[in-house]
C-alpha positions as CSV (number, residue, x, y, z in Angstrom):
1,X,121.6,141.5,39.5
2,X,119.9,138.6,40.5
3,X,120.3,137.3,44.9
4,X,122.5,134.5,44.8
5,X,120.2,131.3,44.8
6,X,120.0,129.7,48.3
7,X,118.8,126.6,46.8
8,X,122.5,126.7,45.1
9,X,124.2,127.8,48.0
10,X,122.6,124.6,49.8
11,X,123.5,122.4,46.9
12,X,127.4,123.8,47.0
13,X,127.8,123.0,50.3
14,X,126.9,119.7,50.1
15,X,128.9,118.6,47.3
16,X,131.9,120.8,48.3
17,X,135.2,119.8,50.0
18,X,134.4,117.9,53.4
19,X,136.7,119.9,56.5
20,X,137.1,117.8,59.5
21,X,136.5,120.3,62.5
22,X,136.0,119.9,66.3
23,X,132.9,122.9,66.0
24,X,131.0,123.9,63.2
25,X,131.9,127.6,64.1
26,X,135.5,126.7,62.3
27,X,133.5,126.8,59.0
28,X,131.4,129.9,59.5
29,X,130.2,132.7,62.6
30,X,126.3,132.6,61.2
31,X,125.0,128.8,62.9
32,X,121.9,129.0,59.6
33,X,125.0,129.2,56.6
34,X,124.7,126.2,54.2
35,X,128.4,124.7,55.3
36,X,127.8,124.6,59.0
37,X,124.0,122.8,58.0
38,X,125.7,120.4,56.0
39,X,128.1,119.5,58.4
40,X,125.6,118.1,61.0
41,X,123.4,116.9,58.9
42,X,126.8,114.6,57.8
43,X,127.1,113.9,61.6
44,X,123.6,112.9,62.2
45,X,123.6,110.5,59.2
46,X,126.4,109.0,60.1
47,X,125.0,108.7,63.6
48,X,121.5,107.0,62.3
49,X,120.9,103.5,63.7
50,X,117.8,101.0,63.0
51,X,115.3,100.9,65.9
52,X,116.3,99.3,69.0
53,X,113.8,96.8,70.0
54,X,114.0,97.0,73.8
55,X,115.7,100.1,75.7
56,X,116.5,98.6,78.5
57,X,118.0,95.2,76.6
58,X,120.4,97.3,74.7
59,X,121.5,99.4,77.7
60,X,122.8,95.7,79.4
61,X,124.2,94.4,76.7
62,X,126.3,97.8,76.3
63,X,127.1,97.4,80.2
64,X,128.1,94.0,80.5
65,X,131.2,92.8,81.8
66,X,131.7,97.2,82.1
67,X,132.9,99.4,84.2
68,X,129.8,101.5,84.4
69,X,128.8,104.9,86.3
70,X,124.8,105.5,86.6
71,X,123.9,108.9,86.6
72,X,120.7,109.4,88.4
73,X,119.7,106.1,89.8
74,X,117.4,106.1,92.2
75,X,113.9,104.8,91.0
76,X,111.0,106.9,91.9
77,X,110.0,105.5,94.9
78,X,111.3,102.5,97.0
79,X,108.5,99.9,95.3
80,X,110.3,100.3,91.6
81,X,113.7,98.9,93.1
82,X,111.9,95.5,93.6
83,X,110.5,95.7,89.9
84,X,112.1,93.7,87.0
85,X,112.3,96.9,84.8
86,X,114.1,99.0,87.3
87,X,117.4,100.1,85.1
88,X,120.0,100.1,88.0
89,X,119.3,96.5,88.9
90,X,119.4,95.4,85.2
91,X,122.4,97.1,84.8
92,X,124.5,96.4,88.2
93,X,123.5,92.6,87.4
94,X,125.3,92.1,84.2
95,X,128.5,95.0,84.3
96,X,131.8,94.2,85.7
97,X,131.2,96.7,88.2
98,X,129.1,99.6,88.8
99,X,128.6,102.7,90.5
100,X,125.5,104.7,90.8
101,X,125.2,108.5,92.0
102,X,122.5,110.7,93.0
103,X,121.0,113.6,95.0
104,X,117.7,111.4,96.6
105,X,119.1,111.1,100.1
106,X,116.3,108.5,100.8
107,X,116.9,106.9,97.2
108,X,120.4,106.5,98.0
109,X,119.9,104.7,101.3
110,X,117.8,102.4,100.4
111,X,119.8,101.5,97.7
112,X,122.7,101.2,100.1
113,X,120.6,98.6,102.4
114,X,119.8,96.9,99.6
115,X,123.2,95.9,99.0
116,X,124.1,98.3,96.1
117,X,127.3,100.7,95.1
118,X,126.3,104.1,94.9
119,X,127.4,107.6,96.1
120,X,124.7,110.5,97.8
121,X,126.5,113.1,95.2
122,X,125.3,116.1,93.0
123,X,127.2,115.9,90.0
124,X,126.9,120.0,89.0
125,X,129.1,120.9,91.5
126,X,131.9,118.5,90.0
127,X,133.3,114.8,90.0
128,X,133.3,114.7,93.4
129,X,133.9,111.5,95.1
130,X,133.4,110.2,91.8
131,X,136.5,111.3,90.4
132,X,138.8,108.0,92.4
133,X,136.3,105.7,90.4
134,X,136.8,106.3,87.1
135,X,137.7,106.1,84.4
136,X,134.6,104.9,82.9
137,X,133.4,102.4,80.0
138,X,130.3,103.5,80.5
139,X,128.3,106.3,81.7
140,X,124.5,106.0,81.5
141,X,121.7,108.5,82.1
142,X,118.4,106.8,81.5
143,X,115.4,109.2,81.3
144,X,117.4,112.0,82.8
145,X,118.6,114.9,81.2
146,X,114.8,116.1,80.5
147,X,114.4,116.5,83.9
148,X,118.3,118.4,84.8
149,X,118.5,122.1,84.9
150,X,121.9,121.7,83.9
151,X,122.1,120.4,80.3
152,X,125.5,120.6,80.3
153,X,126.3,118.1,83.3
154,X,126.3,114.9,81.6
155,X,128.2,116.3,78.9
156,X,130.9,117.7,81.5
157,X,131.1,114.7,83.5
158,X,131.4,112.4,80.2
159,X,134.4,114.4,79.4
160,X,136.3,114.2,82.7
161,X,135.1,110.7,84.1
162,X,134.7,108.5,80.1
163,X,137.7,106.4,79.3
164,X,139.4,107.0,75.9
165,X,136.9,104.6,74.3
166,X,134.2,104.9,76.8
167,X,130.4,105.8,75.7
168,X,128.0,108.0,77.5
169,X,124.0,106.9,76.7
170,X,121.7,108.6,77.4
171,X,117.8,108.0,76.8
172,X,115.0,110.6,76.8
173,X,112.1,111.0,75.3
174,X,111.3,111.5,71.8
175,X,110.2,115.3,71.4
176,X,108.8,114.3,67.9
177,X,106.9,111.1,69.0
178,X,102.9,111.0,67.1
179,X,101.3,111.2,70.5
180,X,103.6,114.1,72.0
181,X,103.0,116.1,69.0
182,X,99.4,115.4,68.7
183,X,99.1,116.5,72.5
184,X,101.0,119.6,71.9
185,X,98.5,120.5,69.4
186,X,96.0,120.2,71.0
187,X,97.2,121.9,73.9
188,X,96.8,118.5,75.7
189,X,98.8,118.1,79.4
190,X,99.8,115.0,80.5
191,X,103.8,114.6,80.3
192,X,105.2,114.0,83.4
193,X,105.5,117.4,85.6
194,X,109.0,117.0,86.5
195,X,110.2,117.1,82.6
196,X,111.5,120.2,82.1
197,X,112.8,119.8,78.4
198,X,113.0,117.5,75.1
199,X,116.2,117.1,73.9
200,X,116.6,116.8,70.1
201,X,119.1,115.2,68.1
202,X,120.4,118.0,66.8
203,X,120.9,119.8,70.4
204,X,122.8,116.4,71.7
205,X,125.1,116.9,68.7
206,X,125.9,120.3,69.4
207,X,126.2,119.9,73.3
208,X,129.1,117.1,72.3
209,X,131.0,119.5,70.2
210,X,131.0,122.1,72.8
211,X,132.1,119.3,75.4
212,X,134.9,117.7,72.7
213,X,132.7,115.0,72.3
214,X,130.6,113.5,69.5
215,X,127.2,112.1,69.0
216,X,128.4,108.3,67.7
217,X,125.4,106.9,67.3
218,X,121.7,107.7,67.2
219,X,118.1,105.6,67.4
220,X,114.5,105.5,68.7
221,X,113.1,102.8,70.5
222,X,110.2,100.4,68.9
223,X,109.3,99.5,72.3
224,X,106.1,101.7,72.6
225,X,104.2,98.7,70.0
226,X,103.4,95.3,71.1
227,X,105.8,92.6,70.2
228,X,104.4,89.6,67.9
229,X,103.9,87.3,70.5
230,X,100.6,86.6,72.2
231,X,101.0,87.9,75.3
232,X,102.3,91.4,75.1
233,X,99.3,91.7,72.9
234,X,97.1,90.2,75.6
235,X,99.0,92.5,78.6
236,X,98.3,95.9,75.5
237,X,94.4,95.1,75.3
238,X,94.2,94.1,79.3
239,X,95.6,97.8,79.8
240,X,93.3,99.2,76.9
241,X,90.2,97.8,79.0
242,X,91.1,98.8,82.3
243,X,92.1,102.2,80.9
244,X,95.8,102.0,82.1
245,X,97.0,102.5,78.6
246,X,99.8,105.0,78.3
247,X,98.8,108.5,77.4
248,X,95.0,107.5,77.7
249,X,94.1,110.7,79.2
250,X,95.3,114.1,80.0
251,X,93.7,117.9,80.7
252,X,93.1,119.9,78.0
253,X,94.1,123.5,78.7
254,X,92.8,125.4,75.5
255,X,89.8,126.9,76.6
256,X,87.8,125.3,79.6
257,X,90.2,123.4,81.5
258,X,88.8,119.5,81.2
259,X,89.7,116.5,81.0
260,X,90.0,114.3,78.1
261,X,91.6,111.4,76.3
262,X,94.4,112.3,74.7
263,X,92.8,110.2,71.3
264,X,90.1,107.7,70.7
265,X,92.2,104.4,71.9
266,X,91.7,103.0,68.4
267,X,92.7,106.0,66.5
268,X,96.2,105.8,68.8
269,X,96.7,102.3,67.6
270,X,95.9,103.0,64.1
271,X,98.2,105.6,63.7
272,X,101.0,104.2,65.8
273,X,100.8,100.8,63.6
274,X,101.3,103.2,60.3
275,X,103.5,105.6,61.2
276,X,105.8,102.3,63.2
277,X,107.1,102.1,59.7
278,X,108.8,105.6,59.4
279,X,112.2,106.1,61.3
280,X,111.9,108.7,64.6
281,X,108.7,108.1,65.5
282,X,109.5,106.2,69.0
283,X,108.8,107.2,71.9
284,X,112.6,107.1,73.2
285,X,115.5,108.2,71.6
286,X,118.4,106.8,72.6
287,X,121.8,108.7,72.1
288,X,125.6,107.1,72.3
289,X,128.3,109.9,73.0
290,X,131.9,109.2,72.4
291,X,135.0,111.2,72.7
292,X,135.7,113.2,69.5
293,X,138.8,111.4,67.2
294,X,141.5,113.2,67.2
């Protein structure tokens, strides 16, 4: 007797009866079956957005006139709170009102000083003295949860602390970005030390079922090209010459330790500029979480 084709068993599932469920373990105990692969992919597609054009841009406009909770707000160091790209200030500037929390004792008093809501808290061990502020509109955690032991935190604390229409975002980067995978092949270091894992979209969707939550929408940044204007293309080549461009240089750790560029800086633009026109290749994903319906 012939094996049952897994080719048909794919094709089945797809064009079979749809079942809403809060979990794909409702449809089958084996996480590889054709059903419970179907069902996410659904999710993810209906989760797909366009490119967002400017991370930071889309986070305010998603926080304005909010009630917002930042999750991890403390800049690096004490010079990045003065900078126009620091996140918190972006975001406490435009949201009806906002809170920010984190462990950085330091981080958190200068931000105090500096005239600015926030809470010294570690957010593992619970709400906290977060849990009299909510409920939330928004919760963000910008470039966090690759550095977070706990995965599950920002999926916990969404669940307790978002409102009944509230969205969690989260940004991180993009595991499957050209120059991250072209450094992973080549056995290339130079991500930041402190990240500790990639989260992928698929692992985002299934940390929102296990948390009653769902993965609402989806998208990578375009951010990592120049605009079409004349002077971010004049700041880009200023950086190429100086040798300040991002992911210029790293140490390569198959065989003799050395250091090297990560790729000829031309051969980096080239295939950025072709590959800009396929979905996921940014260098930021950028994930909205929701409560699930229902």
């Amino acid at each position: 007797m012939l094996r049952h084709s897994r080719h048909r068993r794919f094709a089945e599932a797809l064009n079979g009866p749809v079942r809403s469920v809060r979990h794909w373990s409702e449809l089958s105990s084996d996480p590889n079956a054709p059903t419970v692969l179907a069902h996410r992919a659904r999710m993810l597609q209906a989760a797909w957005r366009p490119p967002i054009a400017d991370r930071i841009a889309f986070i305010e406009e998603r926080c304005r006139n909010r009630k917002v909770l930042d999750v991890g707000c403390v800049a690096h160091d004490v010079e990045r709170m003065s900078a126009p790209s620091w996140l918190h200030g972006r975001i406490a500037a435009v949201a009806g009102h906002c809170v920010g929390v984190d462990v950085l004792d330091a981080g958190v008093q200068e931000m105090r000083r500096r005239g600015y809501d926030v809470v010294l808290h570690d957010l593992r061990t619970g709400l906290g003295p977060i849990a009299g502020e909510g409920p939330f509109d928004v919760i963000v955690a910008g470039e966090l949860i690759e550095h977070v032991e706990a995965l599950d935190m920002l999926f916990t604390v969404a669940a307790q602390a978002l409102g009944d229409t509230g969205q969690l975002i989260i940004t991180t980067p993009n595991p499957y970005a050209p120059d991250r995978v072209r450094a992973g092949q080549l056995g290339i270091v130079w991500e930041n030390v402190d990240h500790i894992v990639y989260a992928f979209p698929s692992g985002i969707a299934e940390l929102c079922e296990r948390h009653g939550l769902r993965l609402a929408e989806a998208a990578v940044t375009a951010d990592h090209r120049p605009g079409g204007t004349l002077v971010p293309r004049l700041r880009t080549l200023l950086r190429l010459l100086r040798g300040q461009g991002w992911v210029a240089a790293g140490y390569a750790t198959n065989g003799a330790l050395r250091h090297v560029r990560a790729d000829p800086p031309l051969l980096r633009r080239c295939r950025r500029w072709f590959l800009g026109r396929r979905p996921f290749v940014g260098e930021t994903f950028v994930y909205i979480v929701g409560r699930a319906p229902g």
